[in-house]
C-alpha positions in Angstrom: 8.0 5.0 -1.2 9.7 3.9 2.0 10.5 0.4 2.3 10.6 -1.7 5.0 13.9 -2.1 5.0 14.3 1.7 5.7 11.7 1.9 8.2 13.4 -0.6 10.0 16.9 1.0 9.7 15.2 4.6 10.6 13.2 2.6 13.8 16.8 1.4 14.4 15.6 -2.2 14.7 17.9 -5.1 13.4 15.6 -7.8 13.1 12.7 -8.9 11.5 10.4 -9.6 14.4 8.2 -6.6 14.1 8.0 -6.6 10.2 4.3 -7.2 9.6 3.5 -4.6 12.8 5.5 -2.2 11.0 4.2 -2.7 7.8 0.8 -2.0 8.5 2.3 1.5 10.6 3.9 2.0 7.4 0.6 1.6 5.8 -1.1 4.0 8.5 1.9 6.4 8.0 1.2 6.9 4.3 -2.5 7.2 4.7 -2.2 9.9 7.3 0.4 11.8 5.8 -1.7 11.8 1.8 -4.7 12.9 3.9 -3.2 16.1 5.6 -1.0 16.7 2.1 -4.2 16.7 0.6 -2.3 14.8 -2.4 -4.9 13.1 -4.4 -2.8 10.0 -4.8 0.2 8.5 -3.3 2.1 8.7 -6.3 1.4 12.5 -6.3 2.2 12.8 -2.5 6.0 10.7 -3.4 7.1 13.0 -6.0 8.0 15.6 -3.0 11.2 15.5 -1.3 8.7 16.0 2.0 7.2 12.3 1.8 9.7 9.9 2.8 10.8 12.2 5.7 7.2 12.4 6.7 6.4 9.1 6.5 9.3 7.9 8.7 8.6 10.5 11.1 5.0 9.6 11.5 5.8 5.7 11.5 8.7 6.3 14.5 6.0 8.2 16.4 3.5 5.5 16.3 5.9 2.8 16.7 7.3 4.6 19.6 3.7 5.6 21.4 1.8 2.6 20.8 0.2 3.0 24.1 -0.3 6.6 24.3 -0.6 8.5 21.1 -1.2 12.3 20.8 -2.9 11.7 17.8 -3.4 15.9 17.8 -0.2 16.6 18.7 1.0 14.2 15.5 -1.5 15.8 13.3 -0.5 19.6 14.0 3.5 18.5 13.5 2.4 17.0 10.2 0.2 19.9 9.0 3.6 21.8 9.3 6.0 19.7 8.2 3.1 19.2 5.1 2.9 22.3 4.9 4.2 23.3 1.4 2.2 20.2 -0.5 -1.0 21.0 1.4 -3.1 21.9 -1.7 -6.0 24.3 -0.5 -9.6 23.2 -0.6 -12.4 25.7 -0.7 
């Protein structure tokens, strides 16, 4: 699981200020990135090597377009970079 800590180090923010905004991106990050993985639980999706790297890069592209999020555009670079997880559902 990513941390705070790390998000804030990977967002390359040094203080605390923004903690509980990022938290909850951190929360929206996971969410998003189990849904296109198609992992049935977080625990599933965090056994992959993918996750963390997903989850920060998800989390710096909504911390970074707040106000104008390509919520596509994020969602086709994550079915790609999920790619190898994504379990497939007939």
């Amino acid at each position: 699981m990513v941390t705070v800590e790390e998000a804030r180090n990977y967002l390359r923010i040094d203080n605390e200020d923004d903690d509980e905004l990022i938290r909850k991106m951190l929360d929206t990050s996971i969410r998003l990135c189990v849904d296109i993985s198609r992992c049935s639980t977080k625990e599933e999706f965090f056994k992959s090597g993918l996750s963390n790297t997903a989850v920060l890069y998800t989390l710096g592209y909504l911390y970074e377009h707040r106000e104008e999020a390509d919520h596509h555009e994020l969602t086709l670079t994550l079915r790609s970079l999920l790619f190898p997880l994504r379990e497939g559902v007939f």
